[in-house]
C-alpha positions, 0 to 999 in steps of 0.5 A, a space after each residue: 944847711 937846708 937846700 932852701 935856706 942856701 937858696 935864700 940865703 944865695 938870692 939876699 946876698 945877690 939882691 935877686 928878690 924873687 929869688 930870696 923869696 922863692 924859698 917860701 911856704 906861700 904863707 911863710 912868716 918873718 919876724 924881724 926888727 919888731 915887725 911881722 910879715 905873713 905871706 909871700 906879697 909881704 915877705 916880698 915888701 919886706 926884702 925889698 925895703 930892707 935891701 935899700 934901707 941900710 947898706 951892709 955887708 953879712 958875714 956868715 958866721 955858721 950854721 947850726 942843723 936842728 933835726 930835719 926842719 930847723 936851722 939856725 943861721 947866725 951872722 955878723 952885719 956891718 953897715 950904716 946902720 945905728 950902731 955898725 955892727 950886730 951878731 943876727 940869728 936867722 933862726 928857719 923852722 922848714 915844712 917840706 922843704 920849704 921856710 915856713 917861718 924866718 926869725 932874725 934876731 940878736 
């Protein structure tokens, strides 16, 4: 797994917000939930809410390597959300190192 995404990843996980979104490109993109977020002030939003949102725990399920600049991130969440539970793909293309983008999708 990219240093980068162990390194968000670590910091979500913790709920150190700065951390999570240290990773970055200054304008990284996340699409999740059928929202978008472009740039770190709003990628930095985005974990906040999504931290308070729902509680749940993430389980790593695996991690898939695709060349240099991409990985994927599959992981099982339980929580009060509707529903309970879902399988999420954490699908980060990389530009030098860093996320340049981040897809959270089933």
């Amino acid at each position: 797994m990219p240093d980068a995404v162990r390194r968000y990843l670590r910091a979500h996980t913790a709920g150190d917000l700065a951390g999570a979104a240290a990773p970055f490109t200054p304008d990284a993109t996340v699409t999740d939930d059928g929202g978008t977020h472009q740039g770190l002030s709003a990628i930095t939003d985005w974990l906040g809410r999504t931290s308070t949102e729902y509680t749940y725990t993430a389980t790593l399920v695996g991690a898939e390597r695709e060349g240099d600049d991409r990985c994927t991130v599959p992981q099982h969440l339980e929580g009060d959300f509707p529903g309970g539970t879902v399988e999420l793909h954490y699908r980060f293309p990389l530009d030098q190192g860093l996320i340049s983008r981040l897809d959270i999708a089933p």
